[in-house]
C-alpha positions in Angstrom: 0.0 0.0 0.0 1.2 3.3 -1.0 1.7 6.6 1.0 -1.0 8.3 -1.0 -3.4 5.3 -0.5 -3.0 5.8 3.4 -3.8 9.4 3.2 -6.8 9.0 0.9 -8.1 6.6 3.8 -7.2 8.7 6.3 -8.9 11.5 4.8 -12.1 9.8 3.9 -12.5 8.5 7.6 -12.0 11.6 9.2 -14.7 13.1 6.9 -16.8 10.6 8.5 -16.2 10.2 11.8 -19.1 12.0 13.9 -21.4 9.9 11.2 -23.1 6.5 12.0 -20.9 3.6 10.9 -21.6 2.8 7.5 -21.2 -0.7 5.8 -18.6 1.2 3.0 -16.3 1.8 6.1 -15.2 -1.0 7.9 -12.2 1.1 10.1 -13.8 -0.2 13.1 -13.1 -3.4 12.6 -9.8 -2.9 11.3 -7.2 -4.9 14.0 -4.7 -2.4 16.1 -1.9 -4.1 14.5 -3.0 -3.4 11.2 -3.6 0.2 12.1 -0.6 0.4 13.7 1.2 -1.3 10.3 -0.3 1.0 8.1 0.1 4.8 10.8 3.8 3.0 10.4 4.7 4.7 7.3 4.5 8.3 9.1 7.9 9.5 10.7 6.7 11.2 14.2 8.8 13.6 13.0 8.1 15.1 10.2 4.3 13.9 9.5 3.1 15.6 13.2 0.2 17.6 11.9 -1.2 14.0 10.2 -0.8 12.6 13.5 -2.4 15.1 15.6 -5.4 14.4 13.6 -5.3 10.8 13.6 -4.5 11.2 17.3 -7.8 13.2 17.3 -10.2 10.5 15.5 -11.7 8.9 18.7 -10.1 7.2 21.7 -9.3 3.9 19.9 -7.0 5.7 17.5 -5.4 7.4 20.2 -4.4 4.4 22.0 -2.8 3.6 18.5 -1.2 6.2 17.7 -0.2 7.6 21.1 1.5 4.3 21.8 3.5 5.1 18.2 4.5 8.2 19.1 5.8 7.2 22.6 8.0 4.4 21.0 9.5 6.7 18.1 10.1 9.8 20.0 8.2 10.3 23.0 5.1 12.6 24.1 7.0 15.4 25.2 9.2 15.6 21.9 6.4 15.6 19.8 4.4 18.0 21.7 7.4 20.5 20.9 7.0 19.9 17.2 3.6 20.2 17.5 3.4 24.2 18.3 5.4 26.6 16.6 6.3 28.2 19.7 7.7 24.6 21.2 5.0 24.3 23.5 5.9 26.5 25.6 2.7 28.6 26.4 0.2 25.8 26.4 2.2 24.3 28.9 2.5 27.3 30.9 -1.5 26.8 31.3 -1.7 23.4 32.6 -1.2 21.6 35.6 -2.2 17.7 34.5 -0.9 14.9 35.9 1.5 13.9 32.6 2.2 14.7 29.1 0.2 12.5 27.5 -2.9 14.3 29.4 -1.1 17.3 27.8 -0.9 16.3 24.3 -5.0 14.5 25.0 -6.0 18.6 26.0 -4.0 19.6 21.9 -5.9 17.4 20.4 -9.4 18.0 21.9 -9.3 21.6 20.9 -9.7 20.1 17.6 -13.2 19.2 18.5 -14.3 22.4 20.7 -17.2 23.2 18.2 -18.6 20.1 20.6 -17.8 21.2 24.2 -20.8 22.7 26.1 -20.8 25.0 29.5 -20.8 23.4 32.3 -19.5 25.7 34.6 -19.7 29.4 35.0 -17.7 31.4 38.2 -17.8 34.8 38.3 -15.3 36.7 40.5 -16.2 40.1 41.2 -13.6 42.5 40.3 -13.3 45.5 38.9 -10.4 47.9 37.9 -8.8 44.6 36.1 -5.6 45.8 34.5 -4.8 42.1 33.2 -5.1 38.5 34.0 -2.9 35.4 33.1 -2.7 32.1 34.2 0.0 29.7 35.4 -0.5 26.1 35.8 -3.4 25.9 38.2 -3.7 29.4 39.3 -5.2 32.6 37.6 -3.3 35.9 38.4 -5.4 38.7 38.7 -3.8 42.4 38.4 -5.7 45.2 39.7 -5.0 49.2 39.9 -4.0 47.9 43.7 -2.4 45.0 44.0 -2.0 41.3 42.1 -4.0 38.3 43.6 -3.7 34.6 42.8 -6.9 32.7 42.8 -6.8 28.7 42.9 -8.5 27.8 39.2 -9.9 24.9 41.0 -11.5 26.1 44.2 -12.1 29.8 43.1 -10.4 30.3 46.1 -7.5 33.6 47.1 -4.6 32.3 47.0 -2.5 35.0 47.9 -2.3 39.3 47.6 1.1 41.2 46.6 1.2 44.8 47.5 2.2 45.3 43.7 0.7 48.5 41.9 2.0 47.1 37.9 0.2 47.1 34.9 1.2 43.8 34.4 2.4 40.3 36.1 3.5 37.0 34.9 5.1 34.0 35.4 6.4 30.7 34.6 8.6 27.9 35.5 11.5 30.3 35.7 10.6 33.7 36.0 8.5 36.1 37.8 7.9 39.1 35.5 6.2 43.1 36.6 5.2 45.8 34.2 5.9 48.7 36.5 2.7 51.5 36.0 5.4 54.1 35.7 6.3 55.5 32.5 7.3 58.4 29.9 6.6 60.1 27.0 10.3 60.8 24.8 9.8 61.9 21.4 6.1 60.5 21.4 7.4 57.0 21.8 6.1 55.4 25.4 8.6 52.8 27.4 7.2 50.7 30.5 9.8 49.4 33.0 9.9 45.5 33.0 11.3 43.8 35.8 12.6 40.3 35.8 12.7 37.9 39.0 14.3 34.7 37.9 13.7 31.9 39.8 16.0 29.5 42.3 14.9 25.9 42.4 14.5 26.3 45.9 13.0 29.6 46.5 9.5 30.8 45.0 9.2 34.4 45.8 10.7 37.4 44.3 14.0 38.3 45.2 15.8 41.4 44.0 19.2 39.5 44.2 18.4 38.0 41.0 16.2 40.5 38.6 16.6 42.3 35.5 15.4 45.2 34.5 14.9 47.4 31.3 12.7 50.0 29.7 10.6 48.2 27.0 7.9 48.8 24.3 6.5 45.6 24.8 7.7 42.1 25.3 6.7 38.2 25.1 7.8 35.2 27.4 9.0 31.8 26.3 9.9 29.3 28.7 13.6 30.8 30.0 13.7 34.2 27.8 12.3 36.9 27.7 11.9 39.0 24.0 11.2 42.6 24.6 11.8 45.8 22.2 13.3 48.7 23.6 12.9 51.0 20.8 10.9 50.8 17.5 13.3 48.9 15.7 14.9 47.1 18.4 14.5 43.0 19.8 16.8 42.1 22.4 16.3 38.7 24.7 16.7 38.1 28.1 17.7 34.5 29.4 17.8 33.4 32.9 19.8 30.3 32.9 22.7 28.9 35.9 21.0 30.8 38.6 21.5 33.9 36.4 20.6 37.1 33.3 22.5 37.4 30.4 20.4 40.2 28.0 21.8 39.9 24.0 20.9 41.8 21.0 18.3 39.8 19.1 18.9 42.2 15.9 17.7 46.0 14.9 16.1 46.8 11.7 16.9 49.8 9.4 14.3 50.6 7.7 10.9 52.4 7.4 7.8 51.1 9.9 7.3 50.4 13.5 7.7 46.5 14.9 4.1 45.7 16.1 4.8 42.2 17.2 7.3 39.7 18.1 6.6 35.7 17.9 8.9 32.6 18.0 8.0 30.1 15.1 9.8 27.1 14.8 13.1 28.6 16.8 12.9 31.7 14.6 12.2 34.6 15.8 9.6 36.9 13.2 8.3 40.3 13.9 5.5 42.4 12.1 5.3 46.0 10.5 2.9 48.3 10.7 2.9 48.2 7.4 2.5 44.6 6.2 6.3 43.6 6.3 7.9 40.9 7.9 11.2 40.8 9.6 13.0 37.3 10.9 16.2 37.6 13.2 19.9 37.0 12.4 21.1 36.4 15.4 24.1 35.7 14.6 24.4 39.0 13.2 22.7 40.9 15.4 19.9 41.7 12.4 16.3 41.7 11.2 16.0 40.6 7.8 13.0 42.3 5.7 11.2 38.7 4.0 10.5 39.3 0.4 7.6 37.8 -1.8 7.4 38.0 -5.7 9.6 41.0 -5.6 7.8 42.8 -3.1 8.7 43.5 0.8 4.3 43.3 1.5 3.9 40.0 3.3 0.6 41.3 4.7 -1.7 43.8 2.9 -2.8 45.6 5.9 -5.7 47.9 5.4 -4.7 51.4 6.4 -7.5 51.9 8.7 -6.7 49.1 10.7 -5.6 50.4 14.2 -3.9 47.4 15.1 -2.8 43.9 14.1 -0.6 41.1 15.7 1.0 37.9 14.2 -0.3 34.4 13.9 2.3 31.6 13.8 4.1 33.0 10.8 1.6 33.1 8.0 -1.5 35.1 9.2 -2.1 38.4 10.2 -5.1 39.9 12.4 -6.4 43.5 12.3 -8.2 45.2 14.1 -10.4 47.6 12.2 -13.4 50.0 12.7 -17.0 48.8 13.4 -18.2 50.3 10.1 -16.1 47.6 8.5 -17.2 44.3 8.1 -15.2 40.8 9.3 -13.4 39.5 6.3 -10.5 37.3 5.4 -8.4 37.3 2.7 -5.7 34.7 1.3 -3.5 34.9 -1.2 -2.5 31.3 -1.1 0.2 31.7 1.3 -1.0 34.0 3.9 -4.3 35.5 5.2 -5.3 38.8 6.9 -8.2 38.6 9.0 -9.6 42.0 10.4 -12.3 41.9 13.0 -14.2 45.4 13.3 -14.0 46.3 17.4 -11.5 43.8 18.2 -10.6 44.5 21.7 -8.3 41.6 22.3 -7.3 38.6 21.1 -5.4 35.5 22.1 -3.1 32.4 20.4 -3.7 29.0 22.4 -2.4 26.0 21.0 -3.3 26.3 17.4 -6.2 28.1 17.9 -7.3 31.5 17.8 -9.4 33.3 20.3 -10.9 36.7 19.9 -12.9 39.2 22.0 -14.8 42.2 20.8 -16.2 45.5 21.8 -20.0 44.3 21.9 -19.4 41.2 24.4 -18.4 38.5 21.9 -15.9 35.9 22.4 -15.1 34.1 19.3 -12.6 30.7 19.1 -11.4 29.7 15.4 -9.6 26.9 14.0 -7.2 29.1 11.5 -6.5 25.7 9.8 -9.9 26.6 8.0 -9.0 30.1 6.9 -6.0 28.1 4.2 -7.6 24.9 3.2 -9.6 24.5 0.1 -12.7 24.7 1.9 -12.0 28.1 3.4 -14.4 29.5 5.7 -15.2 32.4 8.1 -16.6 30.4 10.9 -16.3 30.7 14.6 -15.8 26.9 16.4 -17.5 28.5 19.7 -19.2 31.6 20.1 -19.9 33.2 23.6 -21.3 36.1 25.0 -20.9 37.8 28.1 -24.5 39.0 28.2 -25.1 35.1 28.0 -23.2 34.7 31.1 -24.6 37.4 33.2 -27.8 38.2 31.4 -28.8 41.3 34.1 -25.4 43.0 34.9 -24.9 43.7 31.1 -27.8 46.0 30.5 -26.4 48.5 32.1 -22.5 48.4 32.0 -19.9 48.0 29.6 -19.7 44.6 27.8 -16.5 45.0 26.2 -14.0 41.8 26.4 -10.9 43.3 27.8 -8.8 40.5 28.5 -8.7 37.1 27.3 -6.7 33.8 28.8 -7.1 29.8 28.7 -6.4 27.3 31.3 -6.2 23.6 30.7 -7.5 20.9 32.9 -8.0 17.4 32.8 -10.2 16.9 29.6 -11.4 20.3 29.3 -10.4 23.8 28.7 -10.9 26.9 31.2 -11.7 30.3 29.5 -11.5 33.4 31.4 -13.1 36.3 30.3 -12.1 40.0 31.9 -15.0 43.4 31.4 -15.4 46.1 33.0 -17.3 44.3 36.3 -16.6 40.3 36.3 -13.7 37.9 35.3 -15.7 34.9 34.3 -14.2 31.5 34.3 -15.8 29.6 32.1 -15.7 25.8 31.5 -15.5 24.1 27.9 -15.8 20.2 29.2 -16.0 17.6 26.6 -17.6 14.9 28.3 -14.7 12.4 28.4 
């Protein structure tokens, strides 16, 4: 049997599989050594995204596979080659007992269009500056103080006496976004502390912090990647109980970096303009990526007021409400712009989004470049769904956006003006 053969199969089953079994597909009878004879031809490797979704048929198949995986390369290794980013975000969100649970939560997120509710707390705060999550806990920061809430009991965990626009952390670093900041030649810098952490201390402790004036920043895993200036990346890496800060690379031409992502170990930043860059680190530069002759990777419309990467071949704007949602693809990469996009959020390989008017949108971007492209949300919420009464009266607007993985099921929390809802997504295991 040839390579092509097995993908025609595997294609026509998954077409199929939320149908009733039919007598033209006899898959469920097929033995698991057979399976596992013919899923044999993929390297775990370099065929990941055909495993994920055979991975992601129904639980038989996952035995199969799963036990492939494991034996060629292990859970954890392929869950790196899974996400661009190497997985390290989606597991800065989870606290489950192994990997495998880990790779189980990836996989279901291919299915979300079938999760239902099941759970709804409400936490009532207000004057939310931000919210993220690590592991098991949510970290709430306020125009006060930051608080850590237990995503399982609802329960405070803990207050700092912090007054920062931001807080984070992960397996190795605290990080603050001090409030403070100034205006020099009409270009704004926030002071970013770094805490890094001992193995065997957990709070902050100024012996072993960084800090730097920034324009913004994103955390993977042990480094930090933060712009100082316009045209600026530079990376800060807490490793042997200590900082080292390196010049990422600095770009020379026209436009404004709007965002900075990993992909695949590179590291790619956006123009306000539609151009891409990608770091020579070696070099200490940002490479402008040409297509067809032209430095446009993304036609940005000009009244967009914002857009962010996704992965490294899409693009989302935000654009005014008199403008309708539309995508565009030129066979290589798309451009979504959402009209009163207030914030939006990369989980896994999905895509969540959160507009002015209450609306929480998740998408599967895989849809946006296939041939059978469409503008479909997998799961649309409301807040006005979630607290029906409050809503009339106050500001619906979805400020902040995080996810939270637990043990087959996702946790979605939603920040407005009065509540940070925590909502539940279960699949029903």
């Amino acid at each position: 049997m040839e390579l092509k053969d097995i993908i025609a199969m595997q294609s026509d089953l998954l077409m199929t599989r939320n149908r009733k079994k039919s007598s033209n597909y006899a898959w469920n009878d097929c033995p698991p050594e057979l399976l596992l004879m013919i899923l044999d031809h993929y390297d775990a490797r370099t065929n990941v995204q055909t495993l994920l979704n055979c991975l992601a048929v129904n639980r038989r198949w996952w035995n199969v596979v799963s036990s492939l995986v494991e034996n060629r390369i292990g859970h954890e290794e392929f869950l790196t080659l899974a996400l661009s980013d190497g997985g390290a975000s989606f597991r800065k969100r989870a606290k489950l007992p192994s990997i495998s649970d880990l790779l189980l939560n990836l996989c279901l997120w291919k299915d979300i269009h079938f999760t239902q509710i099941t759970g709804n707390h409400i936490y009532d705060l207000t004057e939310v500056l931000n919210v993220n999550v690590y592991k098991d806990k949510i970290i709430v920061v306020t125009n006060r103080d930051v608080k850590y809430y237990n995503l399982n009991s609802h329960k405070l965990i803990k207050t700092l006496p912090i007054r920062c626009s931001n807080f984070d952390e992960n397996e190795f670093m605290y990080l603050k976004v001090e409030d403070t900041r100034f205006d020099m030649d009409h270009i704004i810098l926030e002071e970013m502390i770094l805490y890094g952490k001992l193995t065997d201390r957990s709070e902050l402790d100024d012996r072993f912090k960084f800090t730097s004036k920034i324009k913004f920043f994103r955390i993977y895993d042990n480094c930090c990647y933060y712009t100082t200036w316009a045209f600026t990346i530079f990376v800060a890496k807490w490793a042997n109980n200590g900082w080292t800060s390196q010049l990422v690379g600095r770009y020379f031409g026209y436009g404004v970096i709007t965002d900075v992502i990993v992909h695949n170990e590179d590291i790619v930043a956006l123009l306000n303009w539609g151009g891409m860059l990608v770091a020579d680190v070696g070099n200490s530069k940002l490479k402008l990526i040409s297509r067809k002759k032209t430095s446009v990777i993304f036609e940005l419309p000009a009244y967009a007021s914002k857009s962010i990467l996704y992965e490294r071949y899409g693009a989302v704007a935000t654009v005014p409400s008199t403008y309708p949602l539309h995508l565009s693809y030129n066979g290589v990469y798309w451009i979504l712009e959402c009209p009163d996009l207030m914030c939006s959020l990369k989980h896994g390989n999905m895509l969540i989004l959160g507009y002015k008017n209450g609306k929480v949108e998740i998408y599967n971007p895989d849809t946006f470049s296939n041939k059978i492209r469409r503008l479909k949300p997998e799961v649309t919420i409301t807040v006005q769904s979630l607290a029906p009464f409050d809503y009339e009266l106050f500001d619906t607007s979805v400020r902040h956006l995080e996810v939270a993985e637990v043990k087959g099921g996702h946790v979605l929390i939603i920040v407005t003006s009065i509540y940070v809802h925590q909502v539940t997504l279960d699949h029903r295991l």
